[in-house]
C-alpha positions as CSV (number, residue, x, y, z in Angstrom):
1,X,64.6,90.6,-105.6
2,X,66.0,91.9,-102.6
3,X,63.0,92.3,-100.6
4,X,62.3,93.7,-96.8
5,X,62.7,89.9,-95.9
6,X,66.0,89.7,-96.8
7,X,66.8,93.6,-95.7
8,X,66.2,91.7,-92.3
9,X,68.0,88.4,-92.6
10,X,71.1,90.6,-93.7
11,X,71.5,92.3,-90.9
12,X,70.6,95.8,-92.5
13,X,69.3,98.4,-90.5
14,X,67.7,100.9,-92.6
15,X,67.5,104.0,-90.1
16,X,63.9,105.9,-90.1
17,X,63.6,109.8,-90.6
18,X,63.9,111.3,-87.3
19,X,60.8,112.7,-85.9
20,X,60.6,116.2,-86.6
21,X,60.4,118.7,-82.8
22,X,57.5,121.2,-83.3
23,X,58.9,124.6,-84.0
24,X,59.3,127.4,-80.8
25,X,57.0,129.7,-80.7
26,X,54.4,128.7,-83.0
27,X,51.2,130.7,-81.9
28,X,50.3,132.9,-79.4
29,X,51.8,133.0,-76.0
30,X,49.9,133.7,-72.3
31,X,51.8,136.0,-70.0
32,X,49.5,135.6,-67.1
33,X,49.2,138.7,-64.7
34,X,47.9,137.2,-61.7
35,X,46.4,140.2,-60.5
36,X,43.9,142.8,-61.2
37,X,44.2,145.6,-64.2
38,X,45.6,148.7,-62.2
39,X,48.4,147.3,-60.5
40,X,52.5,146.8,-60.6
41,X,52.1,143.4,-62.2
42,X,49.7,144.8,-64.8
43,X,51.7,147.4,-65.3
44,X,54.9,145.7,-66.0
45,X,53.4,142.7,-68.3
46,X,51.6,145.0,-70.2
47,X,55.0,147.2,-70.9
48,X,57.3,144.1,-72.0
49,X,53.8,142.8,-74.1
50,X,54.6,144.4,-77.9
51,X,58.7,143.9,-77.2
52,X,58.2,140.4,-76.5
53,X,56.2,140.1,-79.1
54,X,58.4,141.3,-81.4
55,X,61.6,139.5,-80.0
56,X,59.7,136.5,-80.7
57,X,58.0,137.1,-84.0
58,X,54.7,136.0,-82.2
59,X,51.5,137.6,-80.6
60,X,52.2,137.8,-76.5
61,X,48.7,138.3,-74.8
62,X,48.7,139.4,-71.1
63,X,45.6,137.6,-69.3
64,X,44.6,138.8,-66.3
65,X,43.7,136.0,-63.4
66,X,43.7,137.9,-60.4
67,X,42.3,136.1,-56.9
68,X,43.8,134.8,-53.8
69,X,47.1,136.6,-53.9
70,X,48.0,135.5,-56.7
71,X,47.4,132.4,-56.3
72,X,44.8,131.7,-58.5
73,X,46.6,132.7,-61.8
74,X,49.7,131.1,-60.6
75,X,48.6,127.9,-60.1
76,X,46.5,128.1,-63.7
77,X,50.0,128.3,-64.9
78,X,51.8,125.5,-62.7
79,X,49.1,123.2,-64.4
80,X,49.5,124.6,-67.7
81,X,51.4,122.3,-70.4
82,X,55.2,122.8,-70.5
83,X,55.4,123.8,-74.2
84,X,56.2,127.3,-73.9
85,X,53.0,129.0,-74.0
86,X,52.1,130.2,-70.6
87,X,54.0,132.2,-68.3
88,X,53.3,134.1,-65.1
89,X,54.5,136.9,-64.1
90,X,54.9,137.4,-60.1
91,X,55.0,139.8,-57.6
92,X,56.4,139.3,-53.5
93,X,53.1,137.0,-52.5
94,X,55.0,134.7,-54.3
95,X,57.2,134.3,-52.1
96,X,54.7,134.2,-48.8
97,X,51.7,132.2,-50.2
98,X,53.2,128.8,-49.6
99,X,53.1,129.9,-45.7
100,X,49.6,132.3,-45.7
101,X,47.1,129.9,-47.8
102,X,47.0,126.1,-46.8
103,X,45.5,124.3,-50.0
104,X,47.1,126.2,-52.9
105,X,47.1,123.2,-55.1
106,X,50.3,123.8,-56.5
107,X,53.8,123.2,-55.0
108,X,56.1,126.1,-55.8
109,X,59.1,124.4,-56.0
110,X,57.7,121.4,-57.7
111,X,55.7,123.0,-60.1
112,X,56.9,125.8,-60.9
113,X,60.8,127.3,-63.2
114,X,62.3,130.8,-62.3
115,X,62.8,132.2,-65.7
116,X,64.5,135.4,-64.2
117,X,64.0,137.9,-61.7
118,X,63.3,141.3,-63.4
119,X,64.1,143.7,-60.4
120,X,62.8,145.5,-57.0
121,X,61.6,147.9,-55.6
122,X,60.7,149.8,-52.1
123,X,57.3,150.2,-50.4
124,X,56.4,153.7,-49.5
125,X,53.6,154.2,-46.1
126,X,51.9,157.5,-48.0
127,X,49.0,159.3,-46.4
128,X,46.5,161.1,-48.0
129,X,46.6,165.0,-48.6
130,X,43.8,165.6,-46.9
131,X,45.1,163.4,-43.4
132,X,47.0,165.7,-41.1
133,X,50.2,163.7,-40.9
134,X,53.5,165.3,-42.7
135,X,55.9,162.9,-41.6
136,X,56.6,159.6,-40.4
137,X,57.1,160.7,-36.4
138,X,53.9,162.6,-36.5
139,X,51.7,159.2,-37.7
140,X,53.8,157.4,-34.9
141,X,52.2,160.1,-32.2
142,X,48.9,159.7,-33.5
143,X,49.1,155.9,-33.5
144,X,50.3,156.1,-30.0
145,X,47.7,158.8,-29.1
146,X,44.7,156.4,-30.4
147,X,45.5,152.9,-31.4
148,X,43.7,151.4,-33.5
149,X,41.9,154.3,-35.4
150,X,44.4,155.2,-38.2
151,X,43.8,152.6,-41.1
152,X,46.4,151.3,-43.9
153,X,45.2,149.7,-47.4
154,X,47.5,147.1,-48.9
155,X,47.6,145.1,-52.5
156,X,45.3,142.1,-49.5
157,X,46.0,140.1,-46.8
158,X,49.4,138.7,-46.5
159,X,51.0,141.1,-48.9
160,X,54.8,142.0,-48.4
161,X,53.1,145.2,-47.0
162,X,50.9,143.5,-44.8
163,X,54.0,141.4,-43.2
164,X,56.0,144.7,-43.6
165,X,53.3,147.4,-41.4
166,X,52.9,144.2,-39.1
167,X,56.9,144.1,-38.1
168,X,56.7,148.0,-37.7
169,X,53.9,147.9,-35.1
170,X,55.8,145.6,-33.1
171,X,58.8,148.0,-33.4
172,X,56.8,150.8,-32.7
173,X,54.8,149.7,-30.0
174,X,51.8,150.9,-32.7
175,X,48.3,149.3,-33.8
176,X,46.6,150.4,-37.1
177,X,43.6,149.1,-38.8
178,X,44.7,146.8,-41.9
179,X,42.0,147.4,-45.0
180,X,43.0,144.6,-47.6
181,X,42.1,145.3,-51.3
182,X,42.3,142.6,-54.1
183,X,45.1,144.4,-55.6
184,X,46.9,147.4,-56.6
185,X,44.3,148.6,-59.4
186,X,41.6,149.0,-56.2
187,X,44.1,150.0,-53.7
188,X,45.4,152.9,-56.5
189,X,41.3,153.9,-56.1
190,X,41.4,153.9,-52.6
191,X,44.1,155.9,-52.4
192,X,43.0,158.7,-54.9
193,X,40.1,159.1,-52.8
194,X,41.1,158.8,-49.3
195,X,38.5,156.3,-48.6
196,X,42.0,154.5,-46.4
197,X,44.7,156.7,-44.4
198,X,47.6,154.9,-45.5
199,X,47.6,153.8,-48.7
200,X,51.2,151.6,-48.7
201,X,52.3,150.0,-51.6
202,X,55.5,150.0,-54.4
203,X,55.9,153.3,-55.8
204,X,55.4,151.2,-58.8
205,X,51.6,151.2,-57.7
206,X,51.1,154.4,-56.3
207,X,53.2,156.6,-58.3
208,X,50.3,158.2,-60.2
209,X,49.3,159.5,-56.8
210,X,52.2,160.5,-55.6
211,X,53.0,162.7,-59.2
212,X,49.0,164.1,-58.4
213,X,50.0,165.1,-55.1
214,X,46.7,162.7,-54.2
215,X,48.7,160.7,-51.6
216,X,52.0,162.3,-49.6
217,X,55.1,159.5,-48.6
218,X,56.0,159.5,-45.5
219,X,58.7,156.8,-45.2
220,X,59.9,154.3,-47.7
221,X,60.4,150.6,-46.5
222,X,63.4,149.3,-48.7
223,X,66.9,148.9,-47.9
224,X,67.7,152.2,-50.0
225,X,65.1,155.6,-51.1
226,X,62.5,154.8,-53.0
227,X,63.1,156.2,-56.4
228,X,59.6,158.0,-57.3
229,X,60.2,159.7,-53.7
230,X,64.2,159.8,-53.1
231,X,63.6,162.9,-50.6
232,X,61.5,160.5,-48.4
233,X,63.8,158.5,-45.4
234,X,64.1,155.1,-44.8
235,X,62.8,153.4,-41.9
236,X,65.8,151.9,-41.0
237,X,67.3,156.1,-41.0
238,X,64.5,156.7,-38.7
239,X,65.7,154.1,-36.1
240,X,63.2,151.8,-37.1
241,X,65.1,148.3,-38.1
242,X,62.8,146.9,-40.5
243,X,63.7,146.8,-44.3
244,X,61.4,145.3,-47.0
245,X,61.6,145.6,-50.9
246,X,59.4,144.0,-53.6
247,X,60.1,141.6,-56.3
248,X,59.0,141.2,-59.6
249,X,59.4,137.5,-61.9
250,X,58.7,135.5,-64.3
251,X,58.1,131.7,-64.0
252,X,57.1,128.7,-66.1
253,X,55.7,125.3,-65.5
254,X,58.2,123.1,-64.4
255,X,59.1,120.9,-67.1
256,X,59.1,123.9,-69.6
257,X,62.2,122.6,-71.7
258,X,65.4,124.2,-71.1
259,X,66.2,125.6,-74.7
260,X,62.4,127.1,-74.5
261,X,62.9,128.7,-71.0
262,X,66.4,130.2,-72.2
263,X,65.1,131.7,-75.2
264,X,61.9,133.2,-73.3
265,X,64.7,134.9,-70.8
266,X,66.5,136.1,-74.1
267,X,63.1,137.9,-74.9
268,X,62.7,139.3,-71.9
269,X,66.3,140.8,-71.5
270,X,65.7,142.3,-74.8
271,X,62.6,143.8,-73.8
272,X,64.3,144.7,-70.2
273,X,66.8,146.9,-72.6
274,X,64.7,149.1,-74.5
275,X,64.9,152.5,-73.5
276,X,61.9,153.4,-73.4
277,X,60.9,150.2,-71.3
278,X,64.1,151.3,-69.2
279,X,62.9,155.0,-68.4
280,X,59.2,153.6,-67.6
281,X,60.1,151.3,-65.3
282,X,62.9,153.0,-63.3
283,X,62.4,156.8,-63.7
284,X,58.1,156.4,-63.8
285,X,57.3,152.8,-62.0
286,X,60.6,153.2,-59.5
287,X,61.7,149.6,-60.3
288,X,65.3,148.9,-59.8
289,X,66.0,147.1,-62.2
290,X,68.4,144.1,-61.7
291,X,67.9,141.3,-63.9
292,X,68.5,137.7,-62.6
293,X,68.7,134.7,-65.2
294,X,70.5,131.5,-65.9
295,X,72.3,130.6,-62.4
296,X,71.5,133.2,-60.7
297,X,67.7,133.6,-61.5
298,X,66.2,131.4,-58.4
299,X,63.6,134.1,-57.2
300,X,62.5,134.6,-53.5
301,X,60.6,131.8,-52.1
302,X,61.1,129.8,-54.9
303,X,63.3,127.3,-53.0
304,X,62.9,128.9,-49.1
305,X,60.5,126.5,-48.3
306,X,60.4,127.0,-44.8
307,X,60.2,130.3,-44.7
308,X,61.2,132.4,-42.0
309,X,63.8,130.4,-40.2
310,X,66.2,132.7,-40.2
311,X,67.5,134.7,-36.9
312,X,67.3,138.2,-36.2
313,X,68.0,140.5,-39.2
314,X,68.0,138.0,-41.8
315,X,66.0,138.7,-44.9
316,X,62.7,137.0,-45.1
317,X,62.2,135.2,-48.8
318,X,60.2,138.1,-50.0
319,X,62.3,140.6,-49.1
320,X,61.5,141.5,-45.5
321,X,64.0,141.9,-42.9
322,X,64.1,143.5,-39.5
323,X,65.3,143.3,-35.3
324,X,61.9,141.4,-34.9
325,X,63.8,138.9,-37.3
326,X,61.8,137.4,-40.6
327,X,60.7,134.3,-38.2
328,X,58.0,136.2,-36.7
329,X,57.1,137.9,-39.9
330,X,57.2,134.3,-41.7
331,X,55.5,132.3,-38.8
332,X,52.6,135.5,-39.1
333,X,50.1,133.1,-40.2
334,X,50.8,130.2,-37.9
335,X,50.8,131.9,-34.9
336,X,47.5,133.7,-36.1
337,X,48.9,137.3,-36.0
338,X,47.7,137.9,-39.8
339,X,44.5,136.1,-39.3
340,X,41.7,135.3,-42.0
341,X,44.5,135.9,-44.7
342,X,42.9,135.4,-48.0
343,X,39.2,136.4,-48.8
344,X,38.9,135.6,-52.6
């Protein structure tokens, strides 16, 4: 009888049935929106939501975990198991938080894999209609006039907008009054009912507004016209070197395995090319789109470390750039200039 016994004497090496890899997706998946309903982040996951779903034959649910920047819901997800069911979808405090808030309890490079960078897009400094200003000069007067009276909402403390209206006092020789709000759903509020002067945000955020003749641009912040306003100037055409555009991402967990990551890029790219995702996001949101994968998908901040070591008129990580150079703008909360950053 040839028995297991002598299977092992022999030499013979029967080979076992190779362990079977769980299947990709196989339930639900959590694209985190670490931000408040309302805003550009919302907005954007809640587009791609049914065409991811579809691409991947699963249901895609959009969770809101808003707090801190956006550092609450991001670091949910930097913790989160690596097996392809949690994503996050960022905005430009992304790319500052590492510097603004001490104890994140995440590391962004460490923890955290650019899946691909979906696009950008300026900030517009609106006013609202019933504020006196028609133009970007005439705010500068009144600033001048009285510092300290005229008062700007942002997305919260240590926004891109926040860095952004900081560099353009110091250019200026201006002081306004910074009123942070946790995000653009609340800021979009704000702005409706003038209860701030300068609402200043993405067009992605305040476009609503804009289209309700609620809020009036005065001067978009990005390196080109801001697409829901392209009759609005540049600062940088007014004289005023400082250039700052937005970011939108997605990211995984770190050890979120290759083949998983590639095929959640695929999904996104094909939800990126629907037309109807197309015209929403470019002709509506004002997001230029410019999708970044594979090589080339490394997002801002997510390998500047140090940010904001750069000289005069190099580009922050987040997309800020200007004479003052990004160093001031990225050493803002070190030297105390953006003090008592984040409230939630």
């Amino acid at each position: 009888m040839f028995t297991r016994r002598a299977a092992l004497a022999s030499g013979l090496v029967l080979a076992a049935p190779a362990i079977a890899q769980p299947a990709w997706p196989a339930g639900p998946i959590r694209l985190v929106a670490p931000f408040p309903p309302g805003g550009s982040v919302d907005a954007i996951s809640r587009l791609l939501q049914p065409h991811l779903s579809a691409a991947l034959g699963v249901p895609v649910v959009v969770d809101n975990k808003g707090g801190a920047s956006g550092s609450i819901g991001t670091r949910e997800v930097a913790r989160a198991a690596p097996d392809g069911n949690t994503w996050v979808l960022v905005f430009d405090t992304h790319a500052v938080n590492p510097a603004l808030i001490p104890n994140m309890g995440f590391d962004t490079q460490k923890d955290l894999a650019p899946v691909l960078l979906i696009g950008t897009a300026a900030m517009l400094v609106t006013a609202h209609k019933s504020r006196p200003w028609q133009d970007f000069k005439q705010l500068l007067a009144a600033a001048k006039a009285k510092p300290d009276t005229i008062s700007y909402g942002t997305i919260g403390n240590g926004s891109l907008a926040h860095l952004t209206m900081k560099l353009i006092e110091r250019e200026t020789g201006t002081s306004f009054v910074h009123v942070p709000y946790r995000g653009g759903g609340p800021l979009v509020t704000a702005s409706a009912t003038g209860e701030v002067d300068l609402p200043t945000a993405t067009g992605t955020v305040l476009a609503s507004q804009i289209e309700a003749e609620a809020i009036r641009p005065l001067v978009s912040t990005g390196s080109r016209r801001a697409r829901v306003a392209p009759g609005v100037p540049t600062l940088t055409e007014l004289g005023v070197p400082v250039t700052a555009d937005a970011f939108w991402g997605v990211l995984a967990p770190a050890a979120t395995p290759a083949p998983i990551r590639a095929r959640f890029e695929a999904a996104l790219r094909t939800a990126l090319a629907v037309p109807m995702v197309q015209e929403r996001l470019t002709a509506t949101l004002g997001v230029d789109l410019d999708p970044k994968g594979g090589p080339d998908r490394r997002l801002p901040g997510q390998g500047d470390r140090n940010l904001g070591q750069g000289g005069a008129g190099q580009r922050h990580p987040a997309g800020l750039s200007g004479a003052a150079g990004s160093r001031r703008a990225g050493n803002a909360s070190r030297a105390g200039i953006l003090g008592g950053f984040i409230e939630e």
